[in-house]
C-alpha positions in Angstrom: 88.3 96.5 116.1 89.5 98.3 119.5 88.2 101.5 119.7 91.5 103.3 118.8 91.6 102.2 115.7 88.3 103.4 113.8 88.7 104.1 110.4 88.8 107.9 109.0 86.4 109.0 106.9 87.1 111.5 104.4 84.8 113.7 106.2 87.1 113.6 109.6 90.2 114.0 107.5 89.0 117.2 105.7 90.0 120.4 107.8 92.6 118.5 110.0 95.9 120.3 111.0 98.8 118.8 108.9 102.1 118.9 111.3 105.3 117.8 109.9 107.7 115.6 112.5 109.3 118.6 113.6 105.8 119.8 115.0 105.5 122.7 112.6 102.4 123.4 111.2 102.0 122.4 107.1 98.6 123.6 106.7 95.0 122.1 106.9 93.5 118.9 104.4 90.9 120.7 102.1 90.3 117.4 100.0 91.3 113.4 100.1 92.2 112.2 96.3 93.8 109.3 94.4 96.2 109.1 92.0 95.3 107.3 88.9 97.4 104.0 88.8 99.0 104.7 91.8 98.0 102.9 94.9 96.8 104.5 98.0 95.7 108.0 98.5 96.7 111.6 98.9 95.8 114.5 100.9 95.6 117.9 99.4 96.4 120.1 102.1 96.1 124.6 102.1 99.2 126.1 103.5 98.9 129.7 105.4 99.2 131.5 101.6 96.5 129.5 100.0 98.9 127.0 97.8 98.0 123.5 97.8 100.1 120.5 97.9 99.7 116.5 97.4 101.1 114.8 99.9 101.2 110.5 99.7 99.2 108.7 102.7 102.4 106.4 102.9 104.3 109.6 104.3 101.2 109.6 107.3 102.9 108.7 110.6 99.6 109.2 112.4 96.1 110.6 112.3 93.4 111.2 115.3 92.6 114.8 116.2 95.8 116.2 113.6 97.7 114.1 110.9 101.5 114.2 111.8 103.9 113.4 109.2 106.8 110.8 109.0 110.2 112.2 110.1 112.7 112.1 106.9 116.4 110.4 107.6 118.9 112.2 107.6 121.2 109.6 105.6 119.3 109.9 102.7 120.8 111.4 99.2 120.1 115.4 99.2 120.5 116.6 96.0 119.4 120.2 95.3 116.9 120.6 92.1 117.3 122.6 89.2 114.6 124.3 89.4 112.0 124.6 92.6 107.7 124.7 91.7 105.5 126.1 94.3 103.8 122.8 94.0 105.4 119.8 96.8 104.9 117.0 94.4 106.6 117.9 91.4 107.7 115.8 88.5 110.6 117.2 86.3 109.3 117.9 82.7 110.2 115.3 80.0 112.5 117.6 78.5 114.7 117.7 81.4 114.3 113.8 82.2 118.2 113.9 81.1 119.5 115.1 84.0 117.1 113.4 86.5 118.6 111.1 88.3 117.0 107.7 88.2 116.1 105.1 91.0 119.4 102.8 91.9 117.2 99.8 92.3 114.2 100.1 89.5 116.3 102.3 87.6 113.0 104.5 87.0 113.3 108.4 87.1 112.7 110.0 90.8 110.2 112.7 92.0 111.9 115.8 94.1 109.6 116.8 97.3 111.2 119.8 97.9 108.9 120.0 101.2 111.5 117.3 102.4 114.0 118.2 100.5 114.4 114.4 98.9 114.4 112.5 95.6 111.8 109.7 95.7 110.3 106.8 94.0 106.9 105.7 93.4 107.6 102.8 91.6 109.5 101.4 94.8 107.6 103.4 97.2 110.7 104.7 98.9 113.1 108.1 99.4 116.6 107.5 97.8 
């Protein structure tokens, strides 16, 4: 293992900056977690106001001194939600699974991230 790629420890990741790809300032990780049957981890990461919000390991471009975040296509389908939560990582209620679109490959319903303004998948791990 070369010395640039030591692992991180959830006690380096805790109280790192959060930058999105655009180099603005998300907030700071306050706790690592995991999903149950999900794979993979998430950060839960204070903005300025106190909220928290999830945010997948898979959308981690890098991490050293700061954690900055993959840059979202632009080509990618931008529907507006119904309704916008103060939490990132939001999945529609069952009563309004009706008008969620669903995946085009698994056919499974998607998850808005109003933080990058995208429907995505977990099932196939990808933004639609």
């Amino acid at each position: 293992m070369e010395k640039t790629d030591k692992p991180l420890t959830r006690d380096a990741l805790v109280s790192m900056q959060v930058i999105d790809a655009k180099g603005r300032l998300i907030g700071k990780v306050k706790d690592v977690a995991f999903a149950v049957g999900k794979i993979g981890i998430g950060l839960s990461v204070e903005n300025e106001d106190g909220e928290i919000q999830s945010i997948g390991w898979e959308d981690v471009q890098a991490a050293s001194d700061f954690i900055i975040l993959k840059p979202v296509p632009q080509s990618a389908y931008q529907a507006q939600p119904q309704q916008q939560t103060q939490q990132t990582y939001q999945t529609v209620p069952l009563q309004q699974q009706s008008t969620q679109p669903l995946c085009p490959t698994c056919n499974r319903p998607l998850t808005w991230i109003p933080q990058y303004q995208r429907w995505y998948c977990y099932n196939d791990k990808k933004y639609v």
